[in-house]
PyMOL Python script that loads the backbone (N, CA, C, O; Angstrom):
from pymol import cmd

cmd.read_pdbstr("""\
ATOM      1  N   UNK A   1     -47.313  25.197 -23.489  1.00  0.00           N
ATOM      2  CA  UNK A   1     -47.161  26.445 -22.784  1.00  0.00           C
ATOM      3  C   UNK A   1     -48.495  27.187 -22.682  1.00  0.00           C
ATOM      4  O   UNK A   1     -48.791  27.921 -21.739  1.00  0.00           O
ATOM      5  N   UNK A   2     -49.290  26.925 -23.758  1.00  0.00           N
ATOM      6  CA  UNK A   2     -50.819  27.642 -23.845  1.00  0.00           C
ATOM      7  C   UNK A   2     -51.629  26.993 -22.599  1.00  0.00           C
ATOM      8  O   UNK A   2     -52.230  27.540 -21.675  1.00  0.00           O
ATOM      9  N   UNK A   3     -51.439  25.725 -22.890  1.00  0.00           N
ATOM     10  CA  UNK A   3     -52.578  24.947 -22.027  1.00  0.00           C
ATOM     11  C   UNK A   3     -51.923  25.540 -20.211  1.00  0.00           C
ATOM     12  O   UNK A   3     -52.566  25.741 -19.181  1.00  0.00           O
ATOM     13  N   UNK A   4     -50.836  25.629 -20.419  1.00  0.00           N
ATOM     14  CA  UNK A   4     -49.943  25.852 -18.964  1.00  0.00           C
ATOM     15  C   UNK A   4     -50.541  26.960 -18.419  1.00  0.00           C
ATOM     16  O   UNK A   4     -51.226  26.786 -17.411  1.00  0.00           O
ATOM     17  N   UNK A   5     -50.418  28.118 -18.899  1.00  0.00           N
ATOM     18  CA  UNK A   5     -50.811  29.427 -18.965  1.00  0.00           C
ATOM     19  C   UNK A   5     -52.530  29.559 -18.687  1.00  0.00           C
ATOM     20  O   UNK A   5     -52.745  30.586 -18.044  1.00  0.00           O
ATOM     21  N   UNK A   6     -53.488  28.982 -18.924  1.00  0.00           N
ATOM     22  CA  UNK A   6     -54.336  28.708 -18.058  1.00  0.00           C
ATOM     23  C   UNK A   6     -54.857  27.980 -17.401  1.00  0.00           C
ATOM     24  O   UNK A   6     -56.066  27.905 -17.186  1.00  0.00           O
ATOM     25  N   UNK A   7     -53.749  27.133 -16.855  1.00  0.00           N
ATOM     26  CA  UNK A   7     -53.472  26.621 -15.789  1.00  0.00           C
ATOM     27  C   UNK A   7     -54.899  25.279 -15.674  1.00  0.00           C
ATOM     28  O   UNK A   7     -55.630  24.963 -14.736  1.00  0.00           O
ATOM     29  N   UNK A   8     -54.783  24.729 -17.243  1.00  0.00           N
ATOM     30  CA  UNK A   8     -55.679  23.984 -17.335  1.00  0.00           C
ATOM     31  C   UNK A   8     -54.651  22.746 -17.732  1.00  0.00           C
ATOM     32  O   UNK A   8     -53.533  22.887 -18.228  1.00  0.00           O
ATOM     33  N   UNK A   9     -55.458  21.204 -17.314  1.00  0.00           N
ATOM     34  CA  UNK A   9     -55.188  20.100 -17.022  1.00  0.00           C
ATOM     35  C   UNK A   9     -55.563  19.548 -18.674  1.00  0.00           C
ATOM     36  O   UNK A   9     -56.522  19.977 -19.315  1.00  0.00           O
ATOM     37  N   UNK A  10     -54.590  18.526 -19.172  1.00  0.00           N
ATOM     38  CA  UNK A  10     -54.758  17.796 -20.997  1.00  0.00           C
ATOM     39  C   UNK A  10     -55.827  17.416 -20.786  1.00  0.00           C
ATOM     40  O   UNK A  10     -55.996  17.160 -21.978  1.00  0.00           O
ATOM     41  N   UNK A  11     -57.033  17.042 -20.215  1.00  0.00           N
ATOM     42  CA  UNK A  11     -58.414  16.396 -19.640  1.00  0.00           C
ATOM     43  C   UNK A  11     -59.274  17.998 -20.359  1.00  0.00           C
ATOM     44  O   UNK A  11     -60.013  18.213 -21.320  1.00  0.00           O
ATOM     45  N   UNK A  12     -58.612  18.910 -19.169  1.00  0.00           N
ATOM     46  CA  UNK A  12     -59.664  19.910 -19.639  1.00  0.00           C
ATOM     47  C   UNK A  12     -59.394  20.873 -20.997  1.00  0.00           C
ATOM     48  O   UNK A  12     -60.213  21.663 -21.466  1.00  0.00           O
ATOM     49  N   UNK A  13     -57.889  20.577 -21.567  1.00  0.00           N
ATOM     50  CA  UNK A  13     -58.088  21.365 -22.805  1.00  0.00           C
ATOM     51  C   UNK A  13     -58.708  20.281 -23.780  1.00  0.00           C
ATOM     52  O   UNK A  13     -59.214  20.842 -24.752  1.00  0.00           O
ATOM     53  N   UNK A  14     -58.824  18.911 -23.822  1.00  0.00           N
ATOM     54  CA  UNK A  14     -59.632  18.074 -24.128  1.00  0.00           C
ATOM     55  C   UNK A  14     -60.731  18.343 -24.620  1.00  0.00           C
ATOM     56  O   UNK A  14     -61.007  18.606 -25.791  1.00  0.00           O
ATOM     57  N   UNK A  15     -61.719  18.248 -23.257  1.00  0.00           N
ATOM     58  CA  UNK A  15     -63.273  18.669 -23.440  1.00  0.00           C
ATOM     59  C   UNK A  15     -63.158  19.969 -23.752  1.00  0.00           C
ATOM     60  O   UNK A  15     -64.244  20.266 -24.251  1.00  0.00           O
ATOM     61  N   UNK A  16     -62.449  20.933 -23.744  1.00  0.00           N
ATOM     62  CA  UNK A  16     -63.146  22.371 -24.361  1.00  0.00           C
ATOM     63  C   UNK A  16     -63.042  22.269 -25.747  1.00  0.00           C
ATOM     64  O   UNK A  16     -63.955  22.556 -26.522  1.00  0.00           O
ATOM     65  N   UNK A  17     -61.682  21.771 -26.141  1.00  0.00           N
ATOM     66  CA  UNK A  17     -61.963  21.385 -27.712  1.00  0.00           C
ATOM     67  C   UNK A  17     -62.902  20.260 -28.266  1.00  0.00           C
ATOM     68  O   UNK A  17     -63.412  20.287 -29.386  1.00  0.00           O
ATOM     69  N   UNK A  18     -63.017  19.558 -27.608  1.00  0.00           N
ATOM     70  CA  UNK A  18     -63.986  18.434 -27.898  1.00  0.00           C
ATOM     71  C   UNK A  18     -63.474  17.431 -28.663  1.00  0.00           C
ATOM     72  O   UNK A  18     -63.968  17.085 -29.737  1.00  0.00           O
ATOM     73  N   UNK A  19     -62.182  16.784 -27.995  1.00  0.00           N
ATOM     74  CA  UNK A  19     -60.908  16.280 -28.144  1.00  0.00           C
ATOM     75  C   UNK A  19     -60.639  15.106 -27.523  1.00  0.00           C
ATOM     76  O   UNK A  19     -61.060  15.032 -26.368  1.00  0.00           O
ATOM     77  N   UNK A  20     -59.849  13.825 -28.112  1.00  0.00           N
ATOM     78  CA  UNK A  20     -59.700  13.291 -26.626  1.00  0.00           C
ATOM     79  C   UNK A  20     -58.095  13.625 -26.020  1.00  0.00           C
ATOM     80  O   UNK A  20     -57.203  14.318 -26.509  1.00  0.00           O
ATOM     81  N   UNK A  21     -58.132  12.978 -24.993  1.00  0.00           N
ATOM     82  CA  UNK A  21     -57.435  13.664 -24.143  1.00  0.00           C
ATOM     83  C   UNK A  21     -55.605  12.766 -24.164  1.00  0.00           C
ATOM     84  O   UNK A  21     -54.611  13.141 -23.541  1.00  0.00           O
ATOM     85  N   UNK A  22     -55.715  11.667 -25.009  1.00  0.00           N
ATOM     86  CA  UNK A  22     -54.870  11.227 -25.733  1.00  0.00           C
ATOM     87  C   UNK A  22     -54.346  11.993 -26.949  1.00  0.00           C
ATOM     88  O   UNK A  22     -53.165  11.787 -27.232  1.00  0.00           O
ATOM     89  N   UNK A  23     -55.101  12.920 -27.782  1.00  0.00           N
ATOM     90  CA  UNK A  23     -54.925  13.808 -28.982  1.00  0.00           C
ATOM     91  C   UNK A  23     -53.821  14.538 -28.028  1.00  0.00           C
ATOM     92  O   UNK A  23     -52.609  14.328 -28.081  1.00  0.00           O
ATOM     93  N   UNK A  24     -54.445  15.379 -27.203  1.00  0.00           N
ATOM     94  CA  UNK A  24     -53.316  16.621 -26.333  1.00  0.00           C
ATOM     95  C   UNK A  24     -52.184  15.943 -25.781  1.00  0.00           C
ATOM     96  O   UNK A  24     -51.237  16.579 -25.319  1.00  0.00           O
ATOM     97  N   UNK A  25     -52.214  14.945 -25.795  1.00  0.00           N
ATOM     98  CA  UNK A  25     -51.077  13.910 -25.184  1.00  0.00           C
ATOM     99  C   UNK A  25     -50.208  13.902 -26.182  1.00  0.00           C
ATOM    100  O   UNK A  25     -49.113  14.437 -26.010  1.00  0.00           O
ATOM    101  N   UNK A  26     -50.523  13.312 -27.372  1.00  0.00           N
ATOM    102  CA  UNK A  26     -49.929  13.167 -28.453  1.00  0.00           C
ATOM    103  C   UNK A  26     -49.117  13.755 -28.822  1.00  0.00           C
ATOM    104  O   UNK A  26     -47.916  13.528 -28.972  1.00  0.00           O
ATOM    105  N   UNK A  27     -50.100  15.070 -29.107  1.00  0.00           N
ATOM    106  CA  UNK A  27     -49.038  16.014 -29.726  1.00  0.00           C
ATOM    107  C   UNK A  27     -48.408  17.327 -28.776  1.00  0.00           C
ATOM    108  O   UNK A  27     -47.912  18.336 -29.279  1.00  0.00           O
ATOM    109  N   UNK A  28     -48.534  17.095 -27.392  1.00  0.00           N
ATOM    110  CA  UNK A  28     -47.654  17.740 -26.547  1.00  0.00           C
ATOM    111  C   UNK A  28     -46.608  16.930 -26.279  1.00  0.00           C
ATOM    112  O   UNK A  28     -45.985  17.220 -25.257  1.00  0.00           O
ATOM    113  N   UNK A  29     -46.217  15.959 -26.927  1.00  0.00           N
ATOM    114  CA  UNK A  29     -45.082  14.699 -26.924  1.00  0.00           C
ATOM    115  C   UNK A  29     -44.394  15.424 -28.342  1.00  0.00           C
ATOM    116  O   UNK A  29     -43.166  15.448 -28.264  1.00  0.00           O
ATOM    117  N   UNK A  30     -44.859  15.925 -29.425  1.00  0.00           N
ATOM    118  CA  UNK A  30     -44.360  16.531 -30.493  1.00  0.00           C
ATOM    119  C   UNK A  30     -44.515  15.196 -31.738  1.00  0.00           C
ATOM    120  O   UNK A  30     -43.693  15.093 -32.648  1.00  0.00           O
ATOM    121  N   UNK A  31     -45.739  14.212 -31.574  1.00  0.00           N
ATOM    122  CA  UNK A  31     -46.771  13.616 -32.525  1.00  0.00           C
ATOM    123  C   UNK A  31     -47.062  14.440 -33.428  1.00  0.00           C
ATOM    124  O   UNK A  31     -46.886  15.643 -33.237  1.00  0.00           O
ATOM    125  N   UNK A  32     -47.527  13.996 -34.503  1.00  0.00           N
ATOM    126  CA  UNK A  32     -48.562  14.252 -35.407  1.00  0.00           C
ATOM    127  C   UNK A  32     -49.824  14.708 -35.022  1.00  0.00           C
ATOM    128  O   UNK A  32     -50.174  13.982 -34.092  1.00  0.00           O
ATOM    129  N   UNK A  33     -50.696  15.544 -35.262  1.00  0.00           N
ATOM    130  CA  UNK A  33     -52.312  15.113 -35.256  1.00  0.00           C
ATOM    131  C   UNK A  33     -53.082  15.718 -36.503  1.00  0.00           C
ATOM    132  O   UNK A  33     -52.783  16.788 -37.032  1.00  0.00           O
ATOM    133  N   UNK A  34     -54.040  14.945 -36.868  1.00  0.00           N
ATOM    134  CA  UNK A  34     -55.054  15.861 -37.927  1.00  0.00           C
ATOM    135  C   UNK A  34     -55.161  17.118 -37.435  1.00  0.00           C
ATOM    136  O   UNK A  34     -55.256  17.535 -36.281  1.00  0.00           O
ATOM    137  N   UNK A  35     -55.127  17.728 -38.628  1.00  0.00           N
ATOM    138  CA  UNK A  35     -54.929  19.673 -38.654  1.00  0.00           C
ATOM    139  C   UNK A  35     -56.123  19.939 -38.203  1.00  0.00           C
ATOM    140  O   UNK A  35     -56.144  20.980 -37.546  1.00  0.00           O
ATOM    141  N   UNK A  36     -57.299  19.314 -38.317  1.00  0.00           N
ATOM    142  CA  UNK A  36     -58.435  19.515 -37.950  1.00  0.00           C
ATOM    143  C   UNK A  36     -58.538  19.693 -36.062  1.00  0.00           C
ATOM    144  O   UNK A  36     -58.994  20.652 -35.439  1.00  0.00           O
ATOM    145  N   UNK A  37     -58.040  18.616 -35.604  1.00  0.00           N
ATOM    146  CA  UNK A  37     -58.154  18.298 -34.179  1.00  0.00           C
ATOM    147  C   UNK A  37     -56.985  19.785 -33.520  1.00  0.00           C
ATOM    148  O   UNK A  37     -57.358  20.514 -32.601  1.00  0.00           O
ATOM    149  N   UNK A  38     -55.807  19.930 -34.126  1.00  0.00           N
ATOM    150  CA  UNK A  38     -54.678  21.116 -33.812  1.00  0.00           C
ATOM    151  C   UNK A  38     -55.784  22.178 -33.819  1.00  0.00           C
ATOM    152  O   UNK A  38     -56.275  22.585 -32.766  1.00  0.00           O
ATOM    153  N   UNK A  39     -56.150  22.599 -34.970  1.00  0.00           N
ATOM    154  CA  UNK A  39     -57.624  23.883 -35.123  1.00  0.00           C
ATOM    155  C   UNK A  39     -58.424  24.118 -33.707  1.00  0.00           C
ATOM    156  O   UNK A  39     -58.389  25.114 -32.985  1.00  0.00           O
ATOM    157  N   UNK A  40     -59.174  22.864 -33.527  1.00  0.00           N
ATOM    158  CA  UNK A  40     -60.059  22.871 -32.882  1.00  0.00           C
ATOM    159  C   UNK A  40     -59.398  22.989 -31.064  1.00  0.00           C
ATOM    160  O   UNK A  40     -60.217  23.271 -30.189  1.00  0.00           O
ATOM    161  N   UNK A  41     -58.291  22.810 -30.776  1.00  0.00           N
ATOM    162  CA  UNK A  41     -57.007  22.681 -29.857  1.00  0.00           C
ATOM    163  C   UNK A  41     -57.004  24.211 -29.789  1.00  0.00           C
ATOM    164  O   UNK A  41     -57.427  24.796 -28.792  1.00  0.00           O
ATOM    165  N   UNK A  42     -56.586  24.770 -30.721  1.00  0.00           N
ATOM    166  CA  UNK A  42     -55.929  26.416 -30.859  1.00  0.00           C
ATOM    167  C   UNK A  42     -57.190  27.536 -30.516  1.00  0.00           C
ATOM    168  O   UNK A  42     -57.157  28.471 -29.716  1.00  0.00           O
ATOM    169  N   UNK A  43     -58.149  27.161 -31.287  1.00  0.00           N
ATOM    170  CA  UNK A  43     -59.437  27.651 -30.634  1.00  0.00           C
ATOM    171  C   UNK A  43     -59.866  27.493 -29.401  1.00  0.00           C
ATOM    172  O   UNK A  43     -60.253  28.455 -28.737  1.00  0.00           O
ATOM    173  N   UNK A  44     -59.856  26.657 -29.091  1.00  0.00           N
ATOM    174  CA  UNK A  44     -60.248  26.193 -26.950  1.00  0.00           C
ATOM    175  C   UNK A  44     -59.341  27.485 -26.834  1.00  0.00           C
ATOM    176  O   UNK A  44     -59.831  28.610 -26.732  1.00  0.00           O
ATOM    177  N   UNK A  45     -57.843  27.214 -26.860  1.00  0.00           N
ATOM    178  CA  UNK A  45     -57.230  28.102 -26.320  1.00  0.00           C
ATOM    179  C   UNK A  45     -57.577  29.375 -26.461  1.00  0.00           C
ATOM    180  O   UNK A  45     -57.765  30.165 -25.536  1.00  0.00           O
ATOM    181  N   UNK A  46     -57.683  29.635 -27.822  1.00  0.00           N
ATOM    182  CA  UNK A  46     -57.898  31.386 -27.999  1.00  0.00           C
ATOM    183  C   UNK A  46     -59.367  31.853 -27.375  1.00  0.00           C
ATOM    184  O   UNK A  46     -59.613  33.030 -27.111  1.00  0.00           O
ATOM    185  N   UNK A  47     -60.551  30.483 -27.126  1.00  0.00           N
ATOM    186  CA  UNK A  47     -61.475  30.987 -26.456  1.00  0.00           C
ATOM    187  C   UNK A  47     -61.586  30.963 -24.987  1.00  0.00           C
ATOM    188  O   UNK A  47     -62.611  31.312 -24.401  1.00  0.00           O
ATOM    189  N   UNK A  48     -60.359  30.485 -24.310  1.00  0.00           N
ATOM    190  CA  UNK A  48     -60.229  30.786 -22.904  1.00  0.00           C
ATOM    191  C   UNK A  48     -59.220  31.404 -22.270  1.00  0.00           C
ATOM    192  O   UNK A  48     -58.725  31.403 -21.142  1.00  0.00           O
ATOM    193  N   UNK A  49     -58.919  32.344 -24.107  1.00  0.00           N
ATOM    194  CA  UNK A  49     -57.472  33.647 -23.190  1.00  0.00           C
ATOM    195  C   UNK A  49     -56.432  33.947 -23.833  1.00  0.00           C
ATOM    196  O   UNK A  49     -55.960  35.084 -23.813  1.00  0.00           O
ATOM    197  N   UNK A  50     -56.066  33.237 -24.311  1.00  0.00           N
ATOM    198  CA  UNK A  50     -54.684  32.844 -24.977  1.00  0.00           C
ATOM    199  C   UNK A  50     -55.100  33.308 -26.054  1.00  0.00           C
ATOM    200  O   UNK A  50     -56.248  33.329 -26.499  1.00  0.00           O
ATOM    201  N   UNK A  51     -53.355  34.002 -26.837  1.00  0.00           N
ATOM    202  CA  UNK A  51     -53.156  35.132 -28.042  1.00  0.00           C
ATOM    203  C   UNK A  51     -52.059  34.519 -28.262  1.00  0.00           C
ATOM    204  O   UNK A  51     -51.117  34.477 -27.471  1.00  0.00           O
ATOM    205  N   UNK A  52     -52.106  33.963 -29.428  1.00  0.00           N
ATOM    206  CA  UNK A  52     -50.995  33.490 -30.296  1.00  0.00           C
ATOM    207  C   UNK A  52     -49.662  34.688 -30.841  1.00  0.00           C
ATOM    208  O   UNK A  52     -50.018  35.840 -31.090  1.00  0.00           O
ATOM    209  N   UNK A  53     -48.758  34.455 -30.929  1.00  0.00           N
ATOM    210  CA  UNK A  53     -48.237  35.588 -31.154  1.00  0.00           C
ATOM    211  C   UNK A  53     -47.394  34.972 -32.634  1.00  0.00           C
ATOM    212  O   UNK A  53     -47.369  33.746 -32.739  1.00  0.00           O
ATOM    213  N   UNK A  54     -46.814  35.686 -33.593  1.00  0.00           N
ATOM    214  CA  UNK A  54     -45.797  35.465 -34.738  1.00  0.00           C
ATOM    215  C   UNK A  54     -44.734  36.198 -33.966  1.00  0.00           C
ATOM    216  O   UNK A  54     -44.853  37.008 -33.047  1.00  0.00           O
ATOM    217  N   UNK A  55     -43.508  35.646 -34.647  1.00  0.00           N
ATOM    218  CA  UNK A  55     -42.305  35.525 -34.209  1.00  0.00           C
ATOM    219  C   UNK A  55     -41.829  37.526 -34.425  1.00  0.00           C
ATOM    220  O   UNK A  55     -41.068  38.279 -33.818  1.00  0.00           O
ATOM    221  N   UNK A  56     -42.790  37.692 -35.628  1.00  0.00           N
ATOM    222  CA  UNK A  56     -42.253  39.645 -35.478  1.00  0.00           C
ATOM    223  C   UNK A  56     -42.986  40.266 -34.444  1.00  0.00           C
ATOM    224  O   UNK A  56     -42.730  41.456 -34.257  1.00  0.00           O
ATOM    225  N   UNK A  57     -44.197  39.509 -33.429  1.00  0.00           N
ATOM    226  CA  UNK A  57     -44.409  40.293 -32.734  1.00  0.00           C
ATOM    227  C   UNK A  57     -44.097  40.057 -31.705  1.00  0.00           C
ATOM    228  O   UNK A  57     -44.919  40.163 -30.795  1.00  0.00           O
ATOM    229  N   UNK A  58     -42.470  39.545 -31.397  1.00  0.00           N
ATOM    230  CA  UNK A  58     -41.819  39.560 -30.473  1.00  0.00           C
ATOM    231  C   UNK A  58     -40.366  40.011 -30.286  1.00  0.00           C
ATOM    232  O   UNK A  58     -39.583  39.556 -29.453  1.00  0.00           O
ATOM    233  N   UNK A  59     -40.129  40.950 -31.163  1.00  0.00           N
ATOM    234  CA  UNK A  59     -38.996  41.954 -31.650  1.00  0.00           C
ATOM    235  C   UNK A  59     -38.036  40.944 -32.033  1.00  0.00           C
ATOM    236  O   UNK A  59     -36.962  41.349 -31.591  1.00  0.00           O
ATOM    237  N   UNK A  60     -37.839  39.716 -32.691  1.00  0.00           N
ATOM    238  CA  UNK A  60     -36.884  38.560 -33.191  1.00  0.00           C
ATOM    239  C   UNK A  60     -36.874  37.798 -32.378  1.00  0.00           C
ATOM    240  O   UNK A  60     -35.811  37.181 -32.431  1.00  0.00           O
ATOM    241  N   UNK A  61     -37.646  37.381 -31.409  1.00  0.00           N
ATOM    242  CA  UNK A  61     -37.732  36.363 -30.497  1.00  0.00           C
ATOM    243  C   UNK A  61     -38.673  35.191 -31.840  1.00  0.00           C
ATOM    244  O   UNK A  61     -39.237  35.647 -32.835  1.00  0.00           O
ATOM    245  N   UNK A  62     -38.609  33.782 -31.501  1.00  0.00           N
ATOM    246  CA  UNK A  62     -39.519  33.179 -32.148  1.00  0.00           C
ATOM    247  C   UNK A  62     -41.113  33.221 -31.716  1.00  0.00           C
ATOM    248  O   UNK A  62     -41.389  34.094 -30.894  1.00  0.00           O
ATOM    249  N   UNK A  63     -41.962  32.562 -32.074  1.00  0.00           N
ATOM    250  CA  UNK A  63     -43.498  32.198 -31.580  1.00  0.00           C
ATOM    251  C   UNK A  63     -43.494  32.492 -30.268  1.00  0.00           C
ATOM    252  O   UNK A  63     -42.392  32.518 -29.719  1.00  0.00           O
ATOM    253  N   UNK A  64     -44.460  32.721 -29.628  1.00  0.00           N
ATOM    254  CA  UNK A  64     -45.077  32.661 -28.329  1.00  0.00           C
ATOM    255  C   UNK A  64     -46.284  32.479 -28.059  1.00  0.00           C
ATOM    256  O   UNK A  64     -46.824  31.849 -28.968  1.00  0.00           O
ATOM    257  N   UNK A  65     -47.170  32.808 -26.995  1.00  0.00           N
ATOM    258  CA  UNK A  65     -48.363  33.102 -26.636  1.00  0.00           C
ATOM    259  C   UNK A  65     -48.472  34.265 -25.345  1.00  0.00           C
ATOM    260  O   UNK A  65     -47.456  34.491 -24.687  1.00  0.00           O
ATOM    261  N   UNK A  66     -49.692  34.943 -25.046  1.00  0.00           N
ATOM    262  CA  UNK A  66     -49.651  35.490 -24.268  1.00  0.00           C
ATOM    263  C   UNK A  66     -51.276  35.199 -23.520  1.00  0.00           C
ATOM    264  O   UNK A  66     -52.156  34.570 -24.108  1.00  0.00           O
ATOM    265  N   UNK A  67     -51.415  35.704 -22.341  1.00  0.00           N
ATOM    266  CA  UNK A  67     -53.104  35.846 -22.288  1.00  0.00           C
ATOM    267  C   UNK A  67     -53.561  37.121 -22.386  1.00  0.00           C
ATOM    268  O   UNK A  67     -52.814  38.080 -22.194  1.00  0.00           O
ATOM    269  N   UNK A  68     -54.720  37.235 -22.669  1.00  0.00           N
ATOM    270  CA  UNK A  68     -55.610  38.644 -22.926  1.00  0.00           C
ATOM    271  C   UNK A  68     -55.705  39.580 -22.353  1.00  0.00           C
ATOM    272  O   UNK A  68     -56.907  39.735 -22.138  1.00  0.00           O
ATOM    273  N   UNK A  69     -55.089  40.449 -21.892  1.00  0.00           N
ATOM    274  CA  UNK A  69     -55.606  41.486 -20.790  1.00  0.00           C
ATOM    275  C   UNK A  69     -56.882  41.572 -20.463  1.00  0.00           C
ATOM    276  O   UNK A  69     -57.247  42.381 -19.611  1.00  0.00           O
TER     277      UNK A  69
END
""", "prot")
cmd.dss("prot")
cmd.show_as("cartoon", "prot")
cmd.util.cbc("prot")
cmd.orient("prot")
């Protein structure tokens, strides 16, 4: 939903994490991946917009994301 939301292609959240593009495959299938490679995944995102949210800061809704104003 992150990668969706800026409307970026598993190729390009890939190279921004510095990833391959089988990793984002993987685990957008609901795989495994080293916590290391997820990190480095979550960061791309949060450095091109995307705000993770916890489940209380969505009045009892679960997880989300949003982008940055």
């Amino acid at each position: 939903m992150a990668r969706s939301a800026l409307g970026w292609s598993a190729a390009e959240l890939a190279e921004a994490a510095g990833v391959g593009a089988a990793t984002v495959r993987r685990y957008e299938r609901g795989a495994d991946i080293l916590p290391d490679r997820l990190d480095l995944m979550k960061r791309a995102l949060e450095k091109g917009g995307v705000v993770f949210l916890a489940s209380d800061e969505l009045k009892g809704g679960g997880p989300g994301v949003r982008l940055k104003k």
